[in-house]
N, C-alpha and C positions, 0 to 999 in steps of 0.2 A: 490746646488739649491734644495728647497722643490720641491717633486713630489706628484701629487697625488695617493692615494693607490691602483688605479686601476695600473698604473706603475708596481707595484710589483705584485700584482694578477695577472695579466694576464701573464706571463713568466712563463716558461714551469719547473720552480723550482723545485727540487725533495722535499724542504721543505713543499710543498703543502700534500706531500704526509699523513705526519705524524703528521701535528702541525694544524688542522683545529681548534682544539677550542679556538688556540692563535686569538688575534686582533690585524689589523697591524694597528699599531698607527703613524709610521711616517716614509719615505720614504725619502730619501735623496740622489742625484746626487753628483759625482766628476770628473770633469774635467783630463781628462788623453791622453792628445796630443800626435797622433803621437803611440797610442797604437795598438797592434796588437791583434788577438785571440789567443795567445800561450802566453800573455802575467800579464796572470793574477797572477802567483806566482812573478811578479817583484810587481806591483801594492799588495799585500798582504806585501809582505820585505819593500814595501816605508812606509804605515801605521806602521808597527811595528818599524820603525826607527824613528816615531813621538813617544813623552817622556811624553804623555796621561796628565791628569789634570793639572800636574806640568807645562807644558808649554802653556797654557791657560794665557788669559790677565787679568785683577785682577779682573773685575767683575764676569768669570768664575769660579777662585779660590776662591775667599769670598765665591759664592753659593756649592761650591762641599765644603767647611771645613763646612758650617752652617749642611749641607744635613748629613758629616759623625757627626757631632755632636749630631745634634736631633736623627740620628740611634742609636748611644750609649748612651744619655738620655731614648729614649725611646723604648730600645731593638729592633730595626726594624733587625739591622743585626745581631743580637745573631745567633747562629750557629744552634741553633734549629728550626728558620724558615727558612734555607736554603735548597740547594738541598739534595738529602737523608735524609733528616727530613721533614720537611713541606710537602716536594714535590718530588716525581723523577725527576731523570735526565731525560731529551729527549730522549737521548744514548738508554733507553731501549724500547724505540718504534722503533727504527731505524733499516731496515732489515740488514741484515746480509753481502749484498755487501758494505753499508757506514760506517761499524763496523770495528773500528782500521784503521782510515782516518786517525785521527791525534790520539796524545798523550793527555788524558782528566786532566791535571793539568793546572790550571791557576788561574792567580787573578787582580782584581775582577770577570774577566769573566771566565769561564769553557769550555774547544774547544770542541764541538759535533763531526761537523764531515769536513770533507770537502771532493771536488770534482776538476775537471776542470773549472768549472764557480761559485762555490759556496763555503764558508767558512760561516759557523753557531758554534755560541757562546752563553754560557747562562748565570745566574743569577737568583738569587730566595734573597728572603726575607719577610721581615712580609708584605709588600705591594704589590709584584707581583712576581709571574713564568716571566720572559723577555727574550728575544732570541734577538740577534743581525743576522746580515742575511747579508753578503754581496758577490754580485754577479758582476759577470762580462757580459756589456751588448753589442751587436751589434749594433751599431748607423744607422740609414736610412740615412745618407751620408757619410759612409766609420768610419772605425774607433772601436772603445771602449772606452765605459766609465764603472766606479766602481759606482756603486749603494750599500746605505746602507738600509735597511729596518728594524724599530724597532717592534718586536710583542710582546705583553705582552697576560697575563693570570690574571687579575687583583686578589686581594684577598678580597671580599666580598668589604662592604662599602667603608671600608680604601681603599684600593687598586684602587678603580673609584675615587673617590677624589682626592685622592692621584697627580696618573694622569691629573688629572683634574688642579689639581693646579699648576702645572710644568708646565703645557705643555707651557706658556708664554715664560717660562725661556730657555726650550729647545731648542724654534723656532728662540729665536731673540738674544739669547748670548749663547748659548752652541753647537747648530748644525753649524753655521754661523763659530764660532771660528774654530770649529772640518775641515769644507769645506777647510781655509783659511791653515791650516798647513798640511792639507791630500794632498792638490792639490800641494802648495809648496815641500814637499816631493817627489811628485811625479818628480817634475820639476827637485830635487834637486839627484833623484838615480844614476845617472851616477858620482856623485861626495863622492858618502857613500866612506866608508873606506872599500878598496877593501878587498873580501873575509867577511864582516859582514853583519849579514842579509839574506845571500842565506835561500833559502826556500829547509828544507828537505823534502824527499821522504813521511815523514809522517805527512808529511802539516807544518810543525814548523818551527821554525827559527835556524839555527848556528850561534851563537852569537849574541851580539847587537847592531845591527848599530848606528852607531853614525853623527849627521851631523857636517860636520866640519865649517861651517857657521849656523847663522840662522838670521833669516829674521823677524823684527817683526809683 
């Protein structure tokens, strides 16, 4: 479910700390029944047991091949607009207690840092510095839910339009899709392939959960 940005602004996030000149462009709720406050590294293992674009329904996969192809038409992801080129990492504004949370290899995302209620993730290219943000929230009538917060750094003209022009895409077939298999997942952890997925000491995953059903 879309939230609005005060949702995330207002939460006591240690990302406020360091990333003020990002803009949170879009807020997103998931459904997580039945969750506790110690339960945020199951809720982290159920999303990374989701198989990201590839399992998207075909109006989502047409737009993410069109989106990598104009990248490679039009250098948007050449490696020289990305992090340590264009832009630094986050990582090094980060003090010194969230420093070697996690392990900083990934793709397409790059793992900053993480916490007890927090997991931050980045991206960079010719159009925007982006941080993915997701936390873990205390509901006013018992319970948790997973909150995603997207904040971008746009890059000049391109980078505002850019946005601008997506944003349709995100709201009504890519965040909705993304809800649908996150919340599923969530539903589906007691059935992962036991021992895949546990969530290591340094935020990451042991192997790669796999679900043995799926739902379309």
């Amino acid at each position: 479910m879309r939230l609005p940005r005060a949702a995330h602004a207002r939460q006591p996030w240690r990302i406020h700390e360091f990333a003020e000149d990002f803009r949170i462009e879009d807020v997103w709720s998931y459904r997580t029944p039945g969750a506790g406050p110690d339960d945020f590294p199951a809720a982290l293992a159920a999303v990374r047991a989701d198989r990201g674009p590839s399992a998207q329904g075909l109006p989502a996969r047409v737009l993410f091949a069109v989106r990598w192809k104009l990248g490679a038409l039009l250098g948007w992801d050449d490696p020289a607009t990305g992090l340590g080129s264009r832009v630094p990492s986050l990582r090094e504004r980060l003090p010194q207690d969230l420093r070697d949370t996690v392990d900083p290899v990934g793709s397409p995302l790059t793992p900053v840092y993480r916490t007890n209620t927090e997991y931050v993730a980045e991206i960079a290219n010719r159009t925007v510095h982006g941080l993915m943000h997701l936390g873990w929230v205390p509901l006013a009538g018992g319970g948790h839910e997973l909150r995603m917060a997207v904040l971008v750094k746009p890059n000049g003209w391109l980078g505002r339009r850019y946005m601008d022009l997506i944003a349709p895409f995100r709201h009504y077939v890519i965040y909705p899709g993304m809800t649908r298999r996150f919340e599923q997942a969530w539903r589906d952890r007691a059935v992962l392939v036991p021992g895949a997925g546990g969530v290591s000491s340094r935020g990451g995953t042991e192997g790669t959960a796999q679900h043995p059903r799926r739902r379309p």
